[in-house]
N, C-alpha and C positions, 0 to 999 in steps of 0.2 A: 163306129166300133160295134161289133157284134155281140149281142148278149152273152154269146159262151167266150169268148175271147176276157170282157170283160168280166165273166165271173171268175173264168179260170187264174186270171191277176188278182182276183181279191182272194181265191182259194191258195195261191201259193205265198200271199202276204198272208196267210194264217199258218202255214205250215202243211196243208193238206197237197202235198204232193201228186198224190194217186188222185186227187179227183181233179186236180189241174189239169194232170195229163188227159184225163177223158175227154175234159172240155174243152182243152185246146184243139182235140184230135176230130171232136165234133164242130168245131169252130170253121165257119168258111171266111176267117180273116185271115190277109195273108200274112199278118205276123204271127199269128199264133204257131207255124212250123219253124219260126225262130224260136220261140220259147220252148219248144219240144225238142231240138236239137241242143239246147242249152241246157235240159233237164239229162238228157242222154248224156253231155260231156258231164256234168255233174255227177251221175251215176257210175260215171268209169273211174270218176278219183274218190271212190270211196272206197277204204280200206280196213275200216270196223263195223263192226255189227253191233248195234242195241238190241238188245235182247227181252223182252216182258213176258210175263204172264198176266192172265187176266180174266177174272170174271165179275158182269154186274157192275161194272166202273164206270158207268156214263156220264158221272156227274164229272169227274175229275181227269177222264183219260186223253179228252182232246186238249188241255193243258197240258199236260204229261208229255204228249205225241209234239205240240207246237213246239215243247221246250229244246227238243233234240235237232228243230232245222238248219240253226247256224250254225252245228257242228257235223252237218252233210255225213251222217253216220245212215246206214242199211238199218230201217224199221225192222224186225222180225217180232211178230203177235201170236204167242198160244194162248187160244182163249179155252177154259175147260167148262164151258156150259153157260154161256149166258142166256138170260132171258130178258133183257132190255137192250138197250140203243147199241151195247160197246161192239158190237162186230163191224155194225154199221159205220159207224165213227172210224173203227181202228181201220178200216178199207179208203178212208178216204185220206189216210196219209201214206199207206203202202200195199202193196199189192202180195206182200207176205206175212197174211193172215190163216193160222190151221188152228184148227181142231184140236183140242186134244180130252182124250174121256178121263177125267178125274179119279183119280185112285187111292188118293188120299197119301199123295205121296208130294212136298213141294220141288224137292232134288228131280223127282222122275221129269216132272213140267219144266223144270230151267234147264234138263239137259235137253230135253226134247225139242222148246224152243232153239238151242245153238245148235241142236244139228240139223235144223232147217236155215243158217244162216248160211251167206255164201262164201262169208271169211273165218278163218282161225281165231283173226282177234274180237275177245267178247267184253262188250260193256253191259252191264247189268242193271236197273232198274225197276220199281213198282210202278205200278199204273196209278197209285197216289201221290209220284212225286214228280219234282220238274228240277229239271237240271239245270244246274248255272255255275258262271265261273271255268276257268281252265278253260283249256281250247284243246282243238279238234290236231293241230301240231304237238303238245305237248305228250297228245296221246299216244300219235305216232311215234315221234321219238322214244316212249317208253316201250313200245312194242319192235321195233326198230333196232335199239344201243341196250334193250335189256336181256341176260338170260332168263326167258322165259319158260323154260325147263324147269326152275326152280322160283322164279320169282313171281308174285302177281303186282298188281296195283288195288291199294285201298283209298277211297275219300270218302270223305264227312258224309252224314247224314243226319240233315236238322229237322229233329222232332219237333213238330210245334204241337205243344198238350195244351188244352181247351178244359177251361172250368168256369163255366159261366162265364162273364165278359171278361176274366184274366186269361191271358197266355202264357204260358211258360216254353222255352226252349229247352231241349234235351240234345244234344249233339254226342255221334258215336262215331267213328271209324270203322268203313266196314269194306272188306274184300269183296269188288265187285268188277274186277280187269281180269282179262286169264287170257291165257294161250287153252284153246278148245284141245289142243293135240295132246295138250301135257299137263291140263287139269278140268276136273269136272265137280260138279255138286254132289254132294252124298246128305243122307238125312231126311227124314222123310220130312219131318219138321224144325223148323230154326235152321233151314238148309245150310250147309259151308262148303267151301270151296276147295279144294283139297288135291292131290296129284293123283292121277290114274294110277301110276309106279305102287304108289304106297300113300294108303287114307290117312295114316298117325305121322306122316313125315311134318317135319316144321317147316312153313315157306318162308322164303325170305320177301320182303315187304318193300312197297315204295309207295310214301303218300303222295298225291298227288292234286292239283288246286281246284279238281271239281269236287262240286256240292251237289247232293239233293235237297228239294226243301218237301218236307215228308207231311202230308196233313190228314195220315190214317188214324187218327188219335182224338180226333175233335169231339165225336159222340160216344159217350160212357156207353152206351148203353150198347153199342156195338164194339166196341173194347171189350168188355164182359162175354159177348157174345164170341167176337174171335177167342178170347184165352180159352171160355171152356171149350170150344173147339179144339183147340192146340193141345188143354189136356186131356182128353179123348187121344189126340194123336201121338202122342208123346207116353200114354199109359203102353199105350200096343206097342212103339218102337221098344220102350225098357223088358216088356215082357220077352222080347227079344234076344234085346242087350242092355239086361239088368245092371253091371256098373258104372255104365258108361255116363262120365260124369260131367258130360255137357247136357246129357238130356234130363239127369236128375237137377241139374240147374235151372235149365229152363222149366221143369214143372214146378220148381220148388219156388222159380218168380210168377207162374201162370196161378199158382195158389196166390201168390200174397195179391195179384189183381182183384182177384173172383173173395177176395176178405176169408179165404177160410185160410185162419192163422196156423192153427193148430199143426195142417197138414203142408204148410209152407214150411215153419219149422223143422218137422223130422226128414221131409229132402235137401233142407239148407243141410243137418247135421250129416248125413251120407254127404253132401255136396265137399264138406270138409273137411271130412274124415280121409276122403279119397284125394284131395285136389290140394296140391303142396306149392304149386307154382302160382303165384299170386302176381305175374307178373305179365301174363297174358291179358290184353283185353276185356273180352266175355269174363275172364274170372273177376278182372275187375267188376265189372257192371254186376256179377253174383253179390260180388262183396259191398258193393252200393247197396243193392236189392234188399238184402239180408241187412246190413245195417239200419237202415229204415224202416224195416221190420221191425227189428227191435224196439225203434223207438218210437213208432206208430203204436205197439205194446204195452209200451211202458219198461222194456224185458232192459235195464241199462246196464245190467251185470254184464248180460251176453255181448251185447254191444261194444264195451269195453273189453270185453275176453277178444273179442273177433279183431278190435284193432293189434290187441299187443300184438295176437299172434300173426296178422299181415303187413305190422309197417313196417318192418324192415329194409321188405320187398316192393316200398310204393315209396319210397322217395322220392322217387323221379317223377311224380304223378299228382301235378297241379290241383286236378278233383279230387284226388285220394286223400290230399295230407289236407283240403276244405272240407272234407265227409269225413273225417277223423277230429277233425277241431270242434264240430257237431258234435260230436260223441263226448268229446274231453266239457265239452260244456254242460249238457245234460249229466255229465257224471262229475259234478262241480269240480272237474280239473283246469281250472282256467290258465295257469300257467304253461300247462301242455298243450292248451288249444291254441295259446298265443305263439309256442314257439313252432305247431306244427303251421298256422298261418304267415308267420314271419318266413319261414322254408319256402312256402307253397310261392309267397312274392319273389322269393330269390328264382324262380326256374322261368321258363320262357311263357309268360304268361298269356293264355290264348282272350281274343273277344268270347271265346266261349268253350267251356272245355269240353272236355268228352260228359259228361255229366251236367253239364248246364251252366258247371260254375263261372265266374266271372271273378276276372282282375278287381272291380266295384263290389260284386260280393264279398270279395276276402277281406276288404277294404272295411266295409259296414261292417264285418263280424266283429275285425276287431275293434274296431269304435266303440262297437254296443260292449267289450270286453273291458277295455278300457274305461268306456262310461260307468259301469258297473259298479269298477273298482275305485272310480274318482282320479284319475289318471287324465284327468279335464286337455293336456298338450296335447298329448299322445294321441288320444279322442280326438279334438279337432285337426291333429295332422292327417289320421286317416279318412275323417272327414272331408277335408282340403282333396284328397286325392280321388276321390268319389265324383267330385265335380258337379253335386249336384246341389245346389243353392237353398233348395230345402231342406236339404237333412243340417241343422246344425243342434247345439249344445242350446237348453235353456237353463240357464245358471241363475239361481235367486241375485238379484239386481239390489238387493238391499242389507243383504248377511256377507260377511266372510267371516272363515273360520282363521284363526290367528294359530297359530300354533307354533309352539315354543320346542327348541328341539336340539340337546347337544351330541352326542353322539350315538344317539340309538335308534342307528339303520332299519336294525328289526324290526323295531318297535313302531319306528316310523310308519312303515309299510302298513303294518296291522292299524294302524291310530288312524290316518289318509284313506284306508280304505273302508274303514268301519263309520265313517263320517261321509261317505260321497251318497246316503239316503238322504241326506240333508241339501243336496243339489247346491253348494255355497261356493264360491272361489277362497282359494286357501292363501290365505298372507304366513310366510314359513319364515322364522326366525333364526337362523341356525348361529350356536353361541359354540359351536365345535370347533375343531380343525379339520375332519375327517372329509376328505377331497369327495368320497364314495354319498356320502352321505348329501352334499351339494346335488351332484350329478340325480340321484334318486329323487329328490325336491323338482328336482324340475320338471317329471315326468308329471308331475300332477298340480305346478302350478308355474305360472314367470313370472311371479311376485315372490322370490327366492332371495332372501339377505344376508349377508352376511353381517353378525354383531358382534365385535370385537369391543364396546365399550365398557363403562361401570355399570354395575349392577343396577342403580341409583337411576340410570340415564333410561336405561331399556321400557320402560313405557312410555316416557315423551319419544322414544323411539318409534315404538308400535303405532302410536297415533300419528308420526308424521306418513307414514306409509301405509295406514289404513286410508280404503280408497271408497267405502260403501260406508250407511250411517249408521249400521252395528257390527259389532264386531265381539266373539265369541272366543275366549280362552282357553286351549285343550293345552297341554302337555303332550308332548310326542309319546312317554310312558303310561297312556290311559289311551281308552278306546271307550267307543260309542255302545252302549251298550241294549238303549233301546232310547225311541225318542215319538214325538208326531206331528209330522215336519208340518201340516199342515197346521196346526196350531201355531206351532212357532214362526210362520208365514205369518197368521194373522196377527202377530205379536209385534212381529218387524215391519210389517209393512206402512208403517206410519212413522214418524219419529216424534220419539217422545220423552221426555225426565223420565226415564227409567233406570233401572238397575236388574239386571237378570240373575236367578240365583239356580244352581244346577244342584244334584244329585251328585254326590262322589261314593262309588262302593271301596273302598279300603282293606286291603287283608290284614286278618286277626290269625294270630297265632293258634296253631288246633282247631279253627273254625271257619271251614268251608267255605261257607256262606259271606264272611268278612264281616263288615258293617258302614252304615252310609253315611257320609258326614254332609254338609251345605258348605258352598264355597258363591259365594257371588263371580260370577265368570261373560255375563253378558254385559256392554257397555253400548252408549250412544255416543260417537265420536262430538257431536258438538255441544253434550253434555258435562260429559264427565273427565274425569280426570286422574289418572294414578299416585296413590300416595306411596312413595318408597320403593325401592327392588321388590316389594311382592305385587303379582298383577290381581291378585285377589281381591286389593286393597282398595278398591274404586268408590270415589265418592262426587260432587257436584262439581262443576268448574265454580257455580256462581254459590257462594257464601252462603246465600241467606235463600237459596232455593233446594230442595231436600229430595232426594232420587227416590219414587214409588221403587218399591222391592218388590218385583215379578217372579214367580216361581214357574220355571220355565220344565215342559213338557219332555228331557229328556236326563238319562244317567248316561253317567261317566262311571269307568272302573280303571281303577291300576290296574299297569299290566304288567304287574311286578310280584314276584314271590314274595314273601312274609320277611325273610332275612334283607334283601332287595330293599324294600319299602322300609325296612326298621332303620339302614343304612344312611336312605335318602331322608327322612325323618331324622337320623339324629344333623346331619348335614343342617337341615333345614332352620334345627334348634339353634344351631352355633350359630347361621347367619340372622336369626332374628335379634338373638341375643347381642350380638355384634351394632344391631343398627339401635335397638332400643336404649345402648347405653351414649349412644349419639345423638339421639333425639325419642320423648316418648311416642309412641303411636296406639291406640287402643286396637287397631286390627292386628299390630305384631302384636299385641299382650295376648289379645284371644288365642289368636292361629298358635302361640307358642306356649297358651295353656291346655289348650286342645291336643298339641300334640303331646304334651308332657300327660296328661291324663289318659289318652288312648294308648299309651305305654308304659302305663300303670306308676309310673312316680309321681305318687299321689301330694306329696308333700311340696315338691314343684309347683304341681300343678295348681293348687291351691293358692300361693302364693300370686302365680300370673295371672289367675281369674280374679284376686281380690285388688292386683292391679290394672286389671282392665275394668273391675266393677265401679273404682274407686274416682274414674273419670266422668266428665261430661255421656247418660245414658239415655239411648230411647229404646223407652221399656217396650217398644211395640217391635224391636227387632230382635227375630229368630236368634240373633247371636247372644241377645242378651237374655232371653229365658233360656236357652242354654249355657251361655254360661255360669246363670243362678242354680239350676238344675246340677251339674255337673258340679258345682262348688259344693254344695251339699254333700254330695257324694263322695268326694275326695276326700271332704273335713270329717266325715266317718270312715273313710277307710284308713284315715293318720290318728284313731280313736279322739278328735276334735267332737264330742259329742256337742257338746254346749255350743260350739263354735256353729256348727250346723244348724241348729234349734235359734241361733240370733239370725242365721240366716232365711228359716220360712219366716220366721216372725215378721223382719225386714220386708220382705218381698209379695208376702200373703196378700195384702190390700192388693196387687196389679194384678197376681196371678193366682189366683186362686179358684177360678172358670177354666182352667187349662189341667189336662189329663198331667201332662207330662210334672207339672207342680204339683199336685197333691199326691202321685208316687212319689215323687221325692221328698215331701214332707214328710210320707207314712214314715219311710226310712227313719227319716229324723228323730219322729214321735216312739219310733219303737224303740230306737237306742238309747234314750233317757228314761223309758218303761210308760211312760203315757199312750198305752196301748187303748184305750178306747177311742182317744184323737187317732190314731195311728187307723186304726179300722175305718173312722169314720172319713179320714185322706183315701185310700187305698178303696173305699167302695166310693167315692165319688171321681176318682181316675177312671174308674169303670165305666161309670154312670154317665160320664162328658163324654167318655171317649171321643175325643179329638188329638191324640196323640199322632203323632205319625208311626208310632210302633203298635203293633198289633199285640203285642205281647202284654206294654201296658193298660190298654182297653183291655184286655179278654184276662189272659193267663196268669202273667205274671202276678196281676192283683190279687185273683185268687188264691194264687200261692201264698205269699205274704200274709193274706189276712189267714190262711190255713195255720200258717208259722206262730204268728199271737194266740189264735186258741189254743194249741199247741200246746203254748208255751204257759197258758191261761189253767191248763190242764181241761177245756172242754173238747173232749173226745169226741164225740158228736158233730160238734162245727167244725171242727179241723178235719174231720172226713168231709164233713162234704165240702168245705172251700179245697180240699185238695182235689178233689173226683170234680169238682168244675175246672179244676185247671186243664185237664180232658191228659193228651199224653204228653204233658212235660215231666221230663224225667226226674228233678227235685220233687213236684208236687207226685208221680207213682208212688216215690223212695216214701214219700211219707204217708203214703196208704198202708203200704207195705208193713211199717213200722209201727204205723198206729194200730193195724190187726193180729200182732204178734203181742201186743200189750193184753194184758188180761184184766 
């Protein structure tokens, strides 16, 4: 076998045609005028023309040129000035290689290249890409059975973008089939395809299942380099033809490359101004461009102005309604993102859309949307569909959130989703009827129950169904309002006699702000135990072993208006009232003097704290120096002076180190006139400060002791214990008053 025989068989197993034929024709084997007579019948069933331009392509153009051999298409090469290898290369696949002197024009080089072709029908490609997919029949057929008078053929073109060792995919649809007789290039840059008849006519279109795989994207720095070329070339065409509102698109994307914002922005705004049809292609890819923009910015107003004003018009647009679910995200519309995603699944979802997006992408988005909101099903179903074994859910393994829930759907939503920072699986109780309300439960857990029992029953309930070793008590009518999960990890992650005690904010009548009461609401399932219909009520399973009281890292708030909450509170009272005359309990006494006192029926209230005081106490629980504190109080607001004054006495030996006690004794001490005790209570509340209100450390003390001088007739110190109280509006009133005094 002769050396050129045998190079010429490894040059046409690479695709180089034209230099096969050399060597075979230089070859003195005698089969090599077999494979020359093989190349000639090859050449006579060729019936399309490929088409390139080209300069400086060496690295990538004989890939390019290889890609096109199994679909026996006519090579045609206008090269406009190279000065490396590509002539050279581009000669050794075909023998229709020219010249062409660059003008700065890309239409003039693609028309120039098809009029050097020897067929009408034209397939168009870069010398960065390679062709795959579809066949060399299909092609035919479309030039063949189609009117080509009006119609072209478009296929994919997959961008591969490079950024350091990531790749991304960008895929576009682009017109690149024609009838040479009845369409040509126009543009000098961002060339299109258009009818000789008439440039502004609309083609009709047929996709077809060739690809390119496009890898002019790889190097920034040459990115950079072509855009500000392009806007160079794109300044001169507008000076030309200043509205024309494909080329203000493309400069206004050639700006957002090259980072200068500023001036991307005011051609997006002409881009908009002008272009109403948002259902073309390219205008899509503007309306990508410019979205991104946005929020590359920061700019999420515009971002969200640009969606309203083009969804309409993109329905039908798998990437459009996933670059809008972006937008609805950033501009904390998550409901809108989730129903323009849900749309986006419903339409014929591509492996890869014209924008990059992915079936899997929409997938994840709404996962991480879902996760977000604590919608833990929802989340792992889209997860499930993603397919990818690493992306799941990490759900604390040790907490669930119990929550208690009769018919308030609303609420629900807001309480489930205000709670998913705490990363917990939800055990949901629901003691409704409301079918809607069931259905909504399960988006965010399948530990969904229905409870139809006694009142009495519902915590040996909760504990048969709690599945982790703590378990936390919400109300569907409360929500999370701040917390810090990692604390409370560290809190759960062991099991122990505990008892966990929360923050409740409560609304107050005329007072914004509300006020915070303590509710014990964390439990250790193989501790503890619920006393009675309220779940607040938690105490030891075992007798004679005593639950540490943990005050745990987050508030809870009603999420209920003032009139709402007074409603559910008086409810509250009747059912305490109801069990206590069935059996005593000291935490129905408390919780039903508490509430009778933060609704100012003082004289109730009194009464239920002297029976929850009157029980078995340990003085070391929160419940019970407030309910000494608040007794006090009460027994001076029903004028029990005396009655309050046996009660510091009583109580002074435990609590007498404690802010919260020696306010409430000043009270005491002031209402029977023992105001120098009452001074010396009211500056040692100060002086501890360990209260949990700031008001009794700082202000309100001040106040008070302003009020005995006052009252002392010392002018002097009643200025300045009011002017410490800084701006509470009692302690101004009596600046105010004292300086009117003469």
């Amino acid at each position: 076998m002769s050396d050129e025989y045998q190079a010429g068989l490894d040059a046409l197993q690479a695709g180089k045609v034209q230099l096969a034929k050399e060597l075979f024709a230089a070859s003195d084997d005698e089969r090599a005028s077999g494979e020359l007579a093989k190349l000639a019948t090859r050449q006579k069933d060729q019936l399309i023309s490929a088409c390139l331009i080209t300069k400086n392509n060496q690295r990538t153009l004989a890939e390019c040129l290889a890609s096109l051999y199994r679909y026996n298409f006519e090579i045609v090469i206008a090269d406009t000035g190279s000065t490396d290898k590509t002539v050279e290369i581009a000669r050794q696949f075909t023998d229709k290689v020219y010249h062409f002197d660059w003008v700065n024009d890309f239409a003039a080089a693609r028309n120039f290249a098809a009029s050097k072709a020897s067929f009408d029908y034209i397939l168009t490609l870069d010398s960065d890409e390679r062709l795959v997919g579809g066949s060399k029949e299909e092609l035919q057929d479309f030039f063949i059975n189609t009117d080509t008078k009006k119609t072209v053929g478009l296929y994919k073109v997959v961008n591969i973008l490079s950024s350091g060792k990531k790749q991304n995919q960008v895929i576009n649809n682009v017109i690149r089939v024609y009838d040479r007789r009845y369409c040509k290039y126009y543009y000098r840059i961002h060339e299109q395809v258009g009818l000789i008849a008439d440039e502004s006519a609309l083609l009709d279109t047929k996709v077809l299942k060739f690809r390119t795989i496009h890898y002019g994207y790889q190097d920034e720095k040459l990115l950079q380099k072509k855009s500000q070329r392009n806007v160079e070339l794109l300044l001169a065409q507008l000076a030309v033809t200043p509205d024309h509102v494909y080329f203000i698109y493309q400069l206004a994307k050639s700006y957002y490359i090259l980072k200068n914002y500023q001036q991307s922005f005011e051609y997006f705004a002409k881009f908009f101004l002008i272009q109403k049809n948002y259902r073309l292609q390219w205008v899509r890819d503007g309306i990508d461009a410019y979205l991104k923009l946005c929020i590359k910015t920061k700019r999420y107003d515009k971002a969200l102005e640009c969606v309203n004003l083009c969804q309409e018009q993109c329905q039908d647009s798998f990437d459009m309604l996933c670059i809008f679910a972006t937008v609805y995200v950033v501009t904390d519309n998550d409901e809108q993102a989730i129903r323009a995603l849900k749309k986006a699944l419903t339409l014929a979802s591509p492996d890869k859309g014209e924008f990059g997006w992915t079936t899997a992408d929409a997938c994840k988005d709404l996962a991480k949307i879902y996760e977000r909101q604590g919608r833990w099903v929802l989340a792992k179903e889209m997860l499930t569909k993603v397919g990818d074994e690493k992306l799941k859910l990490n759900l604390d393994q040790q907490l669930t959130v119990v929550v208690l829930v009769d018919e308030e759907t609303t609420k629900l939503t807001a309480c489930l989703q205000s709670l998913a920072v705490l990363r917990a699986n939800y055990l949901i109780l629901v003691r409704g009827t409301n079918p809607q309300t069931i259905t909504l439960a399960r988006q965010y857990s399948q530990a969904v129950y229905h409870f139809s029992g006694q009142e009495d029953e519902l915590g040996n309930y909760c504990l048969t169904k709690l599945t982790t070793d703590y378990g936390l008590i919400v109300h569907a009518n409360e929500k999370l309002l701040g917390a810090d999960p990692d604390v409370l990890k560290q809190i759960t992650s062991k099991k122990a006699a505990i008892v966990g005690r929360v923050r409740i904010k409560v609304p107050v009548k005329g007072d914004e702000f509300g006020r915070q009461t303590h509710e014990l609401r964390l439990l250790v399932k193989s501790y503890s135990k619920f006393n009675g219909p309220n779940l607040t009520d938690i105490s030891s399973r075992k007798p004679r072993q005593l639950l540490k009281q943990v005050e745990l890292p987050l508030i809870l708030a009603k999420n209920l208006t003032y009139e709402a909450y007074y409603q559910s509170e008086v409810a509250k009272q009747t059912r305490l009232k109801a069990s206590l005359k069935q059996k005593p309990n000291p935490t129905a006494s408390f919780e039903l003097a508490e509430s009778y006192y933060h609704f100012e029926n003082y004289e109730a209230a009194s009464q239920a704290y002297l029976d929850f005081l009157s029980g078995p106490l340990e003085l070391a629980k929160e419940e019970t120096l407030t309910a000494v504190t608040n007794l006090i109080s009460a027994l001076i607001e029903v004028k029990d002076y005396q009655g309050a004054f046996n009660i510091v006495t009583t109580f002074n030996p435990y609590y007498q180190g404690l802010s919260d006690f020696q306010f409430a004794a000043g009270l005491a001490y002031m209402n029977i006139g023992q105001f120098a005790d009452a001074l010396t209570a009211f500056e040692n509340a100060r002086k501890l400060a360990n209260s949990d209100s700031l008001g009794i450390n700082t202000y309100l003390s001040y106040y008070q002791q302003g009020v005995i001088h006052e009252a002392m007739g010392n002018k002097q110190q009643a200025l300045g214990a009011y002017r410490l109280a800084g701006k509470y509006e009692l302690a101004k009133a009596g600046v105010e008053r004292l300086l009117r005094k003469k």
